[in-house]
C-alpha positions as CSV (number, residue, x, y, z in Angstrom):
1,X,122.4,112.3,100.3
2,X,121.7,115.8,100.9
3,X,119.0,117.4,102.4
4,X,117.9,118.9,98.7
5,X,117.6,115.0,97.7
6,X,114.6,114.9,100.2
7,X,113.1,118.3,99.4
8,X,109.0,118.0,99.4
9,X,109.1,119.1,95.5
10,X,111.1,116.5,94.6
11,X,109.4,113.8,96.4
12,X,106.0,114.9,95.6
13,X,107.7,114.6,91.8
14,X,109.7,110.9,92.2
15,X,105.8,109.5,93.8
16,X,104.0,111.1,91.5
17,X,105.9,109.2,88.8
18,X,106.2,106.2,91.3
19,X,102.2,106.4,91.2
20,X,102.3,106.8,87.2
21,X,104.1,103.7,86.8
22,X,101.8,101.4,88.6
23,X,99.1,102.7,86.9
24,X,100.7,101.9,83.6
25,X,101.3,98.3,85.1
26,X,97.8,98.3,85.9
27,X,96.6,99.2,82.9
28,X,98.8,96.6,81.1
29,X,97.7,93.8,83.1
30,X,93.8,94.6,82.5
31,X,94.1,95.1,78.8
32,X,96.1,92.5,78.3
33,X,93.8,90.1,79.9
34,X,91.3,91.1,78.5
35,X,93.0,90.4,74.7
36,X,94.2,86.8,76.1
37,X,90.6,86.3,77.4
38,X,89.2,87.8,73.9
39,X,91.5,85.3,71.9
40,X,91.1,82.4,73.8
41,X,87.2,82.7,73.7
42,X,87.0,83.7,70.4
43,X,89.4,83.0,68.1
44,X,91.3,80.0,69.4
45,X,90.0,77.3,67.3
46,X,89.4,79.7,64.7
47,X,90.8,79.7,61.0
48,X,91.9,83.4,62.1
49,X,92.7,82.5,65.6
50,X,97.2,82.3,64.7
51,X,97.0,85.7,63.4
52,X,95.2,87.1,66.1
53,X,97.7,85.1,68.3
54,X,100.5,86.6,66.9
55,X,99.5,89.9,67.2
56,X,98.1,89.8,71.1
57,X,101.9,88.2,71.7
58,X,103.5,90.7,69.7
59,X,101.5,93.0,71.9
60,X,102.0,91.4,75.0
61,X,105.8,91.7,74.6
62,X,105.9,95.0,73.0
63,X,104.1,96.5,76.0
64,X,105.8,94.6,78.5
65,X,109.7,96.0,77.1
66,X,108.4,99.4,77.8
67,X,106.9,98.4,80.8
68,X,110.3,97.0,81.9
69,X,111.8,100.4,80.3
70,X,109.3,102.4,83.0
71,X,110.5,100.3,85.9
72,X,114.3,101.6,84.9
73,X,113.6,105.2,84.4
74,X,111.5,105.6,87.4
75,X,113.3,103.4,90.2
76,X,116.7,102.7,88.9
77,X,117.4,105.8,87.1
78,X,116.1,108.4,89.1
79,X,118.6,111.2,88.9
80,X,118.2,113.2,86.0
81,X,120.9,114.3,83.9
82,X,120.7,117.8,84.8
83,X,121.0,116.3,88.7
84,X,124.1,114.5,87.6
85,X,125.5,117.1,86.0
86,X,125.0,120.0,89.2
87,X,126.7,117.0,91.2
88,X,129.6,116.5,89.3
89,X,130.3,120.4,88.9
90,X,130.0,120.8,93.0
91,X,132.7,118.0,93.4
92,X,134.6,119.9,90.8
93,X,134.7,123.2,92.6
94,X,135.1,121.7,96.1
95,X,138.5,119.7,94.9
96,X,139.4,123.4,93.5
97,X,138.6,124.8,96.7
98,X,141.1,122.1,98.4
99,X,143.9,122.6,96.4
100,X,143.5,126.2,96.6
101,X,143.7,126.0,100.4
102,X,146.5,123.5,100.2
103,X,148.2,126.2,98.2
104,X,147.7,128.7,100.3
105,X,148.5,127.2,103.4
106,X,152.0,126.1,102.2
């Protein structure tokens, strides 16, 4: 890695969103309790209670796909595409730059 991956912007940016994701997580686990503990309370022996099951599930795994999405963009997939791209084109000048001074020194 260079010493622009580890730039002070940059890291400030990749904790803030670090930080953003645990509070999502943290948010998901509260409200979701709080529906289980809402549905099993209320509505589990109910005539109503299925629906209402179906729908706190449907939510439950809804929000826990995009959690799972979160995780990926913020620690797997860190590098944006613009970052990817600026890499890619440095690698391509610097092979240029070698052949050129292959060229020349032959």
């Amino acid at each position: 890695m260079n010493n622009n991956d580890y730039s002070e912007e940059k890291l400030v940016k990749r904790a803030s969103k670090r930080a953003g994701f645990k509070i999502h997580t943290g948010i998901f686990i509260l409200v979701n309790l709080f529906f289980w503990v809402i549905w099993y309370f209320v509505f589990r022996g109910s005539d109503a209670g299925k629906p209402v099951l179906n729908a706190v599930l449907f939510l439950s795994i809804a929000w826990l796909i995009a959690i799972i999405g979160h995780y990926f963009i913020v620690y797997k997939w860190n590098k944006s595409l613009l970052d990817k791209e600026l890499t890619e084109l440095k690698k391509e000048i610097e092979r240029k730059e070698k052949e050129v001074n292959k060229l020349t020194e032959s």
